[in-house]
C-alpha positions in Angstrom: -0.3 79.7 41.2 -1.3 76.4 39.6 -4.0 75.8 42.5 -5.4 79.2 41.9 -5.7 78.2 38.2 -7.5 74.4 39.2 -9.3 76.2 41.2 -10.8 78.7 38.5 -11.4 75.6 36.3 -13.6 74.1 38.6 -15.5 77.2 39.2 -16.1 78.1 35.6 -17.0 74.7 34.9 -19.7 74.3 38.3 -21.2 78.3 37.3 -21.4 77.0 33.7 -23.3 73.6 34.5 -25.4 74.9 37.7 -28.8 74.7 36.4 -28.4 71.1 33.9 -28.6 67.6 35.5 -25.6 66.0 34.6 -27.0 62.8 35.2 -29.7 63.8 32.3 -27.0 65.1 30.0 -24.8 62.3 30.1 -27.3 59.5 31.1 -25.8 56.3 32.2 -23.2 55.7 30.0 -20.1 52.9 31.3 -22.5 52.9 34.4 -25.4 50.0 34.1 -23.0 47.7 32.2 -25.0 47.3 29.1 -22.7 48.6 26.9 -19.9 47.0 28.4 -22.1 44.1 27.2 -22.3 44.2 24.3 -18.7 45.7 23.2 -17.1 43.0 25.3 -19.3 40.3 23.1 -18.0 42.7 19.8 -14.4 42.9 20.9 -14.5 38.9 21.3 -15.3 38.2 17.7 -13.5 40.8 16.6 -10.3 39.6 18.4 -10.4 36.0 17.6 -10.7 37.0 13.6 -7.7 39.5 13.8 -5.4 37.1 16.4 -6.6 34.2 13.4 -5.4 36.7 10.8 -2.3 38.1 13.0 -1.0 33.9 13.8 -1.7 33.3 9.9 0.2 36.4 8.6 3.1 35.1 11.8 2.7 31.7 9.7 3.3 33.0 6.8 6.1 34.9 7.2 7.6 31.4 8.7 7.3 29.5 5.4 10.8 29.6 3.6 10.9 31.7 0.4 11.7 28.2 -1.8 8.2 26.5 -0.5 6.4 29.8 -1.1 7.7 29.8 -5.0 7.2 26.2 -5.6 3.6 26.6 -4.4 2.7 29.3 -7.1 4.6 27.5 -9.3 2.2 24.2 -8.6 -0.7 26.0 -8.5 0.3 27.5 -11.8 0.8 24.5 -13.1 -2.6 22.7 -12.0 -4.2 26.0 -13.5 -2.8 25.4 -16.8 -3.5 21.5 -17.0 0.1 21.4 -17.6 0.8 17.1 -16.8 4.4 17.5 -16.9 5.5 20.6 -14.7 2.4 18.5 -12.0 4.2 15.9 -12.5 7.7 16.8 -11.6 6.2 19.0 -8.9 4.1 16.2 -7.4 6.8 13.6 -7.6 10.1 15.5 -7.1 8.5 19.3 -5.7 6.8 18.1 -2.8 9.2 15.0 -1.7 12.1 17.0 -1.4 11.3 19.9 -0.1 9.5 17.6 2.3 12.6 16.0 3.5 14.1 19.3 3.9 11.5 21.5 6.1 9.3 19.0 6.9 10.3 15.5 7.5 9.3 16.2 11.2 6.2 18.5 10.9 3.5 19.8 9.2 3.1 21.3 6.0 2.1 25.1 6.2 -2.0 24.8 6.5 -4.0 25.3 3.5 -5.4 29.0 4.6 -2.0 30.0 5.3 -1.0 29.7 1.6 -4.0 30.7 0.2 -2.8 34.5 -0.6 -0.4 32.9 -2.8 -2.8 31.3 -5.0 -5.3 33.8 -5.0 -7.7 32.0 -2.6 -8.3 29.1 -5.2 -10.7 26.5 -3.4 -10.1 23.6 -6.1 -6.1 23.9 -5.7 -6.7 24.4 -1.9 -8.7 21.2 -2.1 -5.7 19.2 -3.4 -3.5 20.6 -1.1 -5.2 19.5 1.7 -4.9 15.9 0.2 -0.8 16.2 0.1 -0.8 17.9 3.3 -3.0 15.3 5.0 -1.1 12.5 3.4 1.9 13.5 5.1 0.8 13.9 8.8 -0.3 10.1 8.2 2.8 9.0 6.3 5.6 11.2 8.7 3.7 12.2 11.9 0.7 10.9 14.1 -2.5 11.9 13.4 -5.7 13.5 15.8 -9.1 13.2 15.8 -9.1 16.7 14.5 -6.9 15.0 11.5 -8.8 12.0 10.7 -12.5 14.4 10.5 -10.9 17.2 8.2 -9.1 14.6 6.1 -12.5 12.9 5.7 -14.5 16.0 5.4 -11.5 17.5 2.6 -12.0 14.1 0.7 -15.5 14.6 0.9 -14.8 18.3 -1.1 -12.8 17.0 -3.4 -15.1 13.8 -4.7 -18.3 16.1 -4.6 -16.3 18.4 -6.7 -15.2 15.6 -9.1 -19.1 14.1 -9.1 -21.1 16.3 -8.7 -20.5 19.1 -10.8 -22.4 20.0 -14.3 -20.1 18.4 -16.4 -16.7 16.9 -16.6 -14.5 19.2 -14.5 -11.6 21.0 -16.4 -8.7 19.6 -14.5 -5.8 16.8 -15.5 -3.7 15.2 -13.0 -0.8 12.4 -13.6 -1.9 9.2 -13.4 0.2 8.4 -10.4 -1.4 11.3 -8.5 -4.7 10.0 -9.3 -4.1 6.6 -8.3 -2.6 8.1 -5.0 -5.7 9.7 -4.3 -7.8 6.2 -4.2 -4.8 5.0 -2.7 -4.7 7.1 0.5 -8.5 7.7 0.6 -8.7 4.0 1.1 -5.7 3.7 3.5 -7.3 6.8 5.5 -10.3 4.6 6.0 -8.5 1.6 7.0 -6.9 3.6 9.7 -9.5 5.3 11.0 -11.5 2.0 11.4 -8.7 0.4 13.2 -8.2 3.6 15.8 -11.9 3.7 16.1 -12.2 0.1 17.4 -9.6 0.7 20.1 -12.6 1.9 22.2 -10.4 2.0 25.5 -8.0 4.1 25.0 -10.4 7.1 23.8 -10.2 10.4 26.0 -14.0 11.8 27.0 -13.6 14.6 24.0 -12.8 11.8 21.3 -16.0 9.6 22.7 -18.3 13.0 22.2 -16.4 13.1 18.6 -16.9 9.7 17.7 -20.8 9.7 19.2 -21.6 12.8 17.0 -19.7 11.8 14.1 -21.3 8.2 12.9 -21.0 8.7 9.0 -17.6 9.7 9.1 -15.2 7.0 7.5 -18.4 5.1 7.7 -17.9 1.6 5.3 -21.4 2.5 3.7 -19.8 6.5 2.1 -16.4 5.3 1.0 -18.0 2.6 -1.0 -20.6 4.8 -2.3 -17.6 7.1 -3.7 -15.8 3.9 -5.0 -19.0 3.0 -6.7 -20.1 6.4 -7.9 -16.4 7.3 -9.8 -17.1 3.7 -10.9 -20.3 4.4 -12.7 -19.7 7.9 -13.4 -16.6 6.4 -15.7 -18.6 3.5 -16.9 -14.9 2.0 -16.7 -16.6 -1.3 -17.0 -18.2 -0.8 -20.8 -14.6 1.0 -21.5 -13.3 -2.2 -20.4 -15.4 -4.8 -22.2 -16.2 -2.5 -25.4 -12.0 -3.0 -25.7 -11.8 -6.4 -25.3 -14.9 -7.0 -27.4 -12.8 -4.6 -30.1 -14.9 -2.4 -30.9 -13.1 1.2 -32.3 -12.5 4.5 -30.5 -15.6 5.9 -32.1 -18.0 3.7 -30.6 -16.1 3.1 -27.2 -16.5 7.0 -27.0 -20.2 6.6 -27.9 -20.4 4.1 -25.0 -18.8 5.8 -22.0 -20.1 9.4 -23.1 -18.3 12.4 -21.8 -17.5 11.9 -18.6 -15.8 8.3 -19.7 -13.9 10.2 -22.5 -11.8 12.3 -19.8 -8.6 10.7 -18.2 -9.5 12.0 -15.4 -12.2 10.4 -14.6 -11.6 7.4 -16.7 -8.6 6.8 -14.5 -10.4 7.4 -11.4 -13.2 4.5 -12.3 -10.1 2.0 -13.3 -8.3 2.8 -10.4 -11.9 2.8 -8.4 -11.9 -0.8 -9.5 -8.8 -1.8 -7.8 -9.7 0.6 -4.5 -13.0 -2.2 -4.2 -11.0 -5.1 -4.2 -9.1 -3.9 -1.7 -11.8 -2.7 0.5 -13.9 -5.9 -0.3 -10.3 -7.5 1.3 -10.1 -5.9 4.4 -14.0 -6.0 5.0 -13.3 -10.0 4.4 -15.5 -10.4 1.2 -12.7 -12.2 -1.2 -15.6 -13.1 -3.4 -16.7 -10.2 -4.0 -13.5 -8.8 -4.1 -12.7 -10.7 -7.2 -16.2 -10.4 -8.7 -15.6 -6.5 -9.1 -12.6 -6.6 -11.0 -14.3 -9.5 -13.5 -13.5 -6.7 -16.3 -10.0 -6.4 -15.2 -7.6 -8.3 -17.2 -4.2 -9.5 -15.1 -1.3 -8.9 -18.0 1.4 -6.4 -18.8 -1.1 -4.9 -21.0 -3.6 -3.5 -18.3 -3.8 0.3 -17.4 -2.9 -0.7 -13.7 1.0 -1.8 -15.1 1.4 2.1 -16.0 1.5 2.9 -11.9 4.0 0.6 -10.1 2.4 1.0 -6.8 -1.4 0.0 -8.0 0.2 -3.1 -10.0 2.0 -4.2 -7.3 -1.1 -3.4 -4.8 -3.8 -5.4 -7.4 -1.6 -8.7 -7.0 -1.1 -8.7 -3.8 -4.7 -8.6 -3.4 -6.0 -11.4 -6.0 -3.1 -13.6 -4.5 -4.2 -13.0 -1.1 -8.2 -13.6 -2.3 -6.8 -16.7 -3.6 -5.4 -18.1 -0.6 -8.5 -17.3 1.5 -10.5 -19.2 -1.0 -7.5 -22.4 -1.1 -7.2 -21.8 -4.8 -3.7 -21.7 -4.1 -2.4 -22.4 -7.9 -3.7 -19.5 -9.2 -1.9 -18.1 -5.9 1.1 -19.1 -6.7 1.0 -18.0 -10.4 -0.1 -14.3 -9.4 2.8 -14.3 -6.6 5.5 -15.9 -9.3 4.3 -12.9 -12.2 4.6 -9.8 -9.9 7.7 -11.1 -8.0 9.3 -11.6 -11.2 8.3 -7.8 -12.3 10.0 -6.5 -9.5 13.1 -8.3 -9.8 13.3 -7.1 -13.4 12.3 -3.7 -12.8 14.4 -3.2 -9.4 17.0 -1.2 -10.7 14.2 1.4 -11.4 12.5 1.5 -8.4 14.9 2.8 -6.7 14.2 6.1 -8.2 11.1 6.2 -7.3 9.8 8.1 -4.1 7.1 4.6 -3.3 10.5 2.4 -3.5 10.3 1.3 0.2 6.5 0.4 0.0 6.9 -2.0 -3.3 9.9 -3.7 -0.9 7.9 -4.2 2.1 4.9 -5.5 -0.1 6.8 -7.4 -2.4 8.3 -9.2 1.1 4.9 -9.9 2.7 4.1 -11.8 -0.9 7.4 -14.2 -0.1 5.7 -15.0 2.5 2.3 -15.4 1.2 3.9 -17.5 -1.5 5.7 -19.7 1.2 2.3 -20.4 2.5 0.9 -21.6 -0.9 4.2 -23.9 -1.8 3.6 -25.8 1.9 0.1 -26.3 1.2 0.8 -26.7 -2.5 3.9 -27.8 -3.1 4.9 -27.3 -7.4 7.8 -26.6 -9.1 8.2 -22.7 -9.9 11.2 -20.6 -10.5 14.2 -21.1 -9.3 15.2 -17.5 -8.5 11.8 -16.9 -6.6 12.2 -20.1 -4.3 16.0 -19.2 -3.8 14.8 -15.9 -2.4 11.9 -17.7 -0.4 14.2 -20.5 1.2 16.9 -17.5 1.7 14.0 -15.4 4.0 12.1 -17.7 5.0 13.6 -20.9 4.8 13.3 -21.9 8.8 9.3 -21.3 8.9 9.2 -23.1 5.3 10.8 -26.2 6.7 8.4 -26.2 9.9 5.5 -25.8 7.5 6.4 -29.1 5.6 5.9 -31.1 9.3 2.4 -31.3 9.5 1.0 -30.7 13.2 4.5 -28.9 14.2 4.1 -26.2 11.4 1.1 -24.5 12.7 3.5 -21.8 14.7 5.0 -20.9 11.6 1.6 -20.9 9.2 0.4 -18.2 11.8 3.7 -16.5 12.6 3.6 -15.7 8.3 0.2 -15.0 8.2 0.2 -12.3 10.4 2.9 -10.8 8.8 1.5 -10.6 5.5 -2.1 -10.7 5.8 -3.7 -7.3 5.4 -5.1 -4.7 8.5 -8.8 -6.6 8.2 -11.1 -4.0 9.4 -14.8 -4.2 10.8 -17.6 -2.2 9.1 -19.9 -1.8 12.3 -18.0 0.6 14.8 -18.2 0.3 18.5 -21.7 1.8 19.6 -20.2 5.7 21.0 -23.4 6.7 20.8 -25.2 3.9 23.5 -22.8 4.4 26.9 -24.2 1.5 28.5 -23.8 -0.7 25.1 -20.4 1.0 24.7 -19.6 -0.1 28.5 -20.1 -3.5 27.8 -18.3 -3.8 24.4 -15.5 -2.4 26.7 -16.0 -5.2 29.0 -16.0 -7.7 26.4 -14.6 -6.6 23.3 -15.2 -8.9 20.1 -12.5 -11.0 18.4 -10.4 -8.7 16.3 -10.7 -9.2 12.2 -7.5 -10.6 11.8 -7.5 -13.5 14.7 -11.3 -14.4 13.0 -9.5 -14.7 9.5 -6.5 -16.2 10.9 -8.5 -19.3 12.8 -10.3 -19.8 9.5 -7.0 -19.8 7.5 -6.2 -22.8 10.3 -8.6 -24.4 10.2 -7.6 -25.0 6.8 -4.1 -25.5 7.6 -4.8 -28.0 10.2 -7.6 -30.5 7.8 -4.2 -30.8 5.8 -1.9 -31.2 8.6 -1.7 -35.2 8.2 -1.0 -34.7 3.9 2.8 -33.8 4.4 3.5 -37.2 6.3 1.5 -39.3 4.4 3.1 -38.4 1.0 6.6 -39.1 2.7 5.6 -42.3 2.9 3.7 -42.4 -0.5 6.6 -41.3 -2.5 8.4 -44.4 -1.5 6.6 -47.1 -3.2 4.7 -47.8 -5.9 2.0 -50.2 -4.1 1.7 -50.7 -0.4 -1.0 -52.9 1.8 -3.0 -50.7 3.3 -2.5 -52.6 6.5 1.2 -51.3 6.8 0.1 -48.5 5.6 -1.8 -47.5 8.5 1.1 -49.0 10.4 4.0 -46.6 9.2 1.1 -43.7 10.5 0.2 -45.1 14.1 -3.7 -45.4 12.8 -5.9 -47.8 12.1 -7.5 -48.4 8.6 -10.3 -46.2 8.8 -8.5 -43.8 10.4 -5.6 -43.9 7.4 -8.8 -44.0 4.8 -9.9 -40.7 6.1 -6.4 -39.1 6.0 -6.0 -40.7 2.4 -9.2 -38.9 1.2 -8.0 -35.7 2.9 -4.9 -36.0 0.7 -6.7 -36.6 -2.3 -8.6 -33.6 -1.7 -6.0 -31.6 -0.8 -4.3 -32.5 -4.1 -7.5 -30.8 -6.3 -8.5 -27.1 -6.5 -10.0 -24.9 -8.9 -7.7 -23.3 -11.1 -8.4 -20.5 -13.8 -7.5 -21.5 -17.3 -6.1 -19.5 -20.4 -9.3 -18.4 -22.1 -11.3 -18.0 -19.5 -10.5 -14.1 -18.0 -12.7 -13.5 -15.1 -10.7 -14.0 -12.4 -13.3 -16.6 -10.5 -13.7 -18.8 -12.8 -11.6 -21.8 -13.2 -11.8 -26.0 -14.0 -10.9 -28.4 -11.2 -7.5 -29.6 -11.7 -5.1 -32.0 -10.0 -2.4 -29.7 -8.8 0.0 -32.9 -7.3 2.3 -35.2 -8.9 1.5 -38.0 -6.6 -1.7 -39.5 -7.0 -3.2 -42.9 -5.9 -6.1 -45.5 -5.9 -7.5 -48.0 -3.3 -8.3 -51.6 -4.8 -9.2 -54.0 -2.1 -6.4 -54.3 0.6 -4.1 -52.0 -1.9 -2.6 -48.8 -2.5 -1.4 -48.0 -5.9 0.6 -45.1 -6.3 1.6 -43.3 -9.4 3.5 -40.3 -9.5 4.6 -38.3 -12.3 7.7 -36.6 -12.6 8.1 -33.2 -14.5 11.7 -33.0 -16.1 13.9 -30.1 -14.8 14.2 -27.1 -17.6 17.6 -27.2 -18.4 17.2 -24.0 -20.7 16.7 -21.3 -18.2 18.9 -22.6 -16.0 21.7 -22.2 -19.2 20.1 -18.6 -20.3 20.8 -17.5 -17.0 23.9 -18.8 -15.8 24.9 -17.5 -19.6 23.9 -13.6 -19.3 26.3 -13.9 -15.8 28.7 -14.8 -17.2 28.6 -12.4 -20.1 28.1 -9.6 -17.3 30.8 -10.7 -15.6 33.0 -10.7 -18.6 32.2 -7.2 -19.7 32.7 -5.8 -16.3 36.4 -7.3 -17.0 36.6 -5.7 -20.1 35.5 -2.1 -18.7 38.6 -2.2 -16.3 41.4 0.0 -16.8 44.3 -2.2 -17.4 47.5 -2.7 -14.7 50.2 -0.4 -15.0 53.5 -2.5 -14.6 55.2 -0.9 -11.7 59.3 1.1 -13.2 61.7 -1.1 -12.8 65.3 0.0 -12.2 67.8 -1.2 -14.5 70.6 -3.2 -13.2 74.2 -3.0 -13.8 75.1 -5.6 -16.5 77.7 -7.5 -14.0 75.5 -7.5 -11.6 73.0 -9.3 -14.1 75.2 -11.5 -15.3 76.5 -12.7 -11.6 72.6 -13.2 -11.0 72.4 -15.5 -13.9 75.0 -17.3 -13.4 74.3 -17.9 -9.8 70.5 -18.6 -10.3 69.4 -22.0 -10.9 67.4 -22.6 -13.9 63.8 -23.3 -12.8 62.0 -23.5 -15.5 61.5 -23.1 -19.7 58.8 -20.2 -21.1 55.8 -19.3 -19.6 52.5 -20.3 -21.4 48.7 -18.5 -21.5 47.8 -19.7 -18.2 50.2 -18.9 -16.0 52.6 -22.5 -15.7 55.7 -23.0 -16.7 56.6 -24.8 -19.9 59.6 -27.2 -19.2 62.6 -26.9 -21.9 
């Protein structure tokens, strides 16, 4: 029965088409491909935006409920301008709920969260900044990384300078020193990745040829420069000193200077040059920038731990590279003493193990400057340098032998130099020979300058061994005690003698290259004839700290006795009164009534 029935089908349907071309009717469709063409081409685009959308809304359903509420409660925060809920988010939010999702991994990306701030491009903007400071501070960063962190910086700045006016938004001074901050360290990274041209796969070389201005040396001193004059931080700067009122400082710096924001960003602009004047190598120029700057407990910097901490360590490191190592040593001696005061605190704050690691490399940078420039300081830094570095310290002071331990620090604590030109990614045949023979890296250049330094001085340390011991000695046994002749002791004598001067700054003056030159030994000397006359002047030791100090211990110690709970006498039982008596009796007498301090007073 059902064949009967097909076979009706088919004969109503051939009687019903017999006179039209079918080919005609329903022309070629799905037959010459066309079509297939073009909805294949269709479908393609089409796919790839709904499998983006499907893998984001899969994302999204992965971020834990707590992360989703504390990121509309941020971004309702930044919309509001309100300082203190950004600033508990920034400092407390994101760090813990870091160390609890993702101490191993990445943040959720920016478009994955965007539904829950309603697509807002400016908050979007500074979550890309957290969430590209954390793959550089917890994971390892691509290529990909380093060009989106450079291009989201690149966002955020033109949003910050080039708008119409002052932009309506207020961040915590710590975030916007954190900005410069990592900006700058982003640079420094990139630059030393990008000069390991040898261990670059065939994609990252096409990246890197393409790519030119990215991190280029030229655009993140441009933005340095441009938040900088934008501010007009450096009229803010010298209208104050100069005293002039609010009124006409406002007058000065205009609207843009009138803002936190943005008068925080130029400040904190200043210090972001003298670091990148560092690792570029200019310490000249480094210092020139922050002429306006002021180094006291009064400066803006002080309010951000990490950027007063960062601005010493780079005027005491300028200083060494330009042998002013006084003014070295005074820098290292303020900021070391800041962070001894103000340890207790640190430890709260999420930047605790940086400050250590910093403040060490400056012990060592200080141990440097004492070798070459040996004065008394205080006590409690030099018992911490001798207690770290008390085996390289002791080398140092041995001429010749000490150079080991003069490099072995300086590598330590020296910054990552960088080099401004890049390797040439764009030339294969120039490229192939920089591969061949790739230049000396910025840190060996700097360190054989630093030695050659070192080693001009190397004779002073034995020579003022033997200097200390007299008070006039023939030059003849002189050069004796030294295995040299005369001329040859002559020359080491005028080495020492400049050795012993340097330019130092002075109170009043308050740009930080200017100075006097000043004898910074107590041993001097003078050649008459056949003579040397030495004269050395001895600075009495300061008993009063040493009494304030020892003093507040023992207070401490004393009212930590005083807290104590104090000792429960353990029951005793009570004897029978035979028993007692039989002891007495049978006890010898050993002794009278006990006095304060525990000995016996005889009867």
């Amino acid at each position: 029965m059902s064949q009967q029935r097909k076979a009706l089908w088919e004969t109503d349907i051939d009687e019903e088409l017999q006179d039209v071309d079918l080919n005609l009717a329903i022309g070629s469709y799905g037959q010459n491909g066309l079509y297939d063409d073009a909805q294949s081409s269709i479908n393609e685009a089409t796919i790839v935006a709904v499998q983006q959308q499907m893998a984001q809304q899969a994302a999204f359903a992965q971020v834990p409920d707590v992360v989703k509420r504390f990121i509309a409660h941020f971004h309702q925060a930044v919309l509001e301008n309100n300082l203190a809920e950004i600033t508990v988010a920034y400092e407390s939010g994101w760090n813990r709920l870091t160390e609890k999702f993702y101490s191993k991994t990445e943040w959720p990306e920016a478009e994955v969260i965007a539904p829950l701030v309603n697509d807002d491009q400016i908050f979007l903007i500074l979550y890309r900044e957290l969430y590209y400071r954390h793959v550089y501070s917890r994971l390892s960063p691509d290529i990909d990384d380093r060009f989106h962190s450079y291009e989201n910086s690149c966002e955020l700045f033109n949003y910050l300078l080039n708008s119409d006016g002052p932009v309506p938004l207020e961040l915590p001074e710590q975030w916007l020193w954190d900005i410069i901050d990592e900006f700058i360290y982003q640079f420094q990274s990139f630059c030393v990745w990008r000069s390991k041209a040898k261990s670059k796969s065939e994609e990252e070389l096409t990246m890197l040829a393409d790519g030119g201005q990215v991190w280029s040396s030229y655009s993140v001193l441009n933005v340095l420069y441009s938040l900088i004059q934008k501010s007009k931080v450096n009229e803010h700067l010298v209208a104050l000193q100069e005293g002039k009122s609010a009124e006409e400082i406002a007058e000065i710096v205009g609207e843009y200077g009138t803002r936190p924001l943005y008068k925080l960003l130029g400040y904190f602009s200043l210090i972001g040059l003298l670091r990148v004047h560092s690792l570029l190598g200019d310490f000249t120029l480094a210092l020139k920038v922050m002429e306006s700057v002021e180094l006291n407990q009064k400066s803006p910097f002080t309010r951000v731990t990490a950027c007063h901490v960062t601005t010493y360590y780079y005027v005491g490191f300028c200083y060494i590279m330009l042998c002013r190592y006084p003014d070295a040593i005074r820098t290292f001696v303020s900021i070391l003493n800041f962070i001894l005061r103000m340890r207790q605190y640190h430890t709260r704050s999420y930047q605790y193990d940086q400050i250590n690691k910093t403040a060490d490399r400056m012990y060592a940078l200080f141990a440097i400057c004492n070798a070459l420039s040996p004065t008394r300081v205080d006590d409690n830094i030099s018992n911490i340098v001798k207690e770290r570095y008390g085996e390289q310290f002791s080398k140092m002071s041995r001429g010749e032998e000490g150079i080991p331990a003069f490099e072995e620090l300086f590598l330590y604590a020296c910054p990552k130099f960088i080099s401004a030109n890049p390797p040439p990614y764009d030339d294969s045949e120039s490229l192939t020979a920089y591969m061949a023979e790739p230049p000396v890296e910025p840190a060996q250049r700097h360190l054989a300058l630093f030695l050659s330094e070192v080693r001009a001085q190397a004779p002073v340390p034995t020579l003022r061994s033997f200097l200390k011991l007299y008070t006039s000695l023939d030059a003849k046994k002189l050069a004796g005690f030294l295995d040299a002749d005369e001329e040859e002791m002559v020359q080491q004598l005028m080495v020492m003698k400049q050795a012993s001067r340097s330019v130092s700054r002075v109170a009043h003056e308050k740009g930080l290259l200017d100075g006097q030159m000043i004898s910074t030994s107590d041993l001097d000397f003078v050649i008459n004839e056949n003579m040397v006359h030495i004269a050395e002047s001895t600075v009495g030791r300061r008993y009063a700290g040493w009494f304030i100090r020892n003093t507040e211990h023992a207070q401490r110690v004393l009212d930590g006795l005083r807290a104590l709970p104090l000792p429960v006498a353990p029951p005793k039982a009570p004897a029978p009164a035979a028993e007692a008596a039989k002891d007495g009796a049978a006890a010898p007498r050993t002794g009278g009534q006990k006095v304060a301090w525990g000995s016996v007073k005889v009867a």
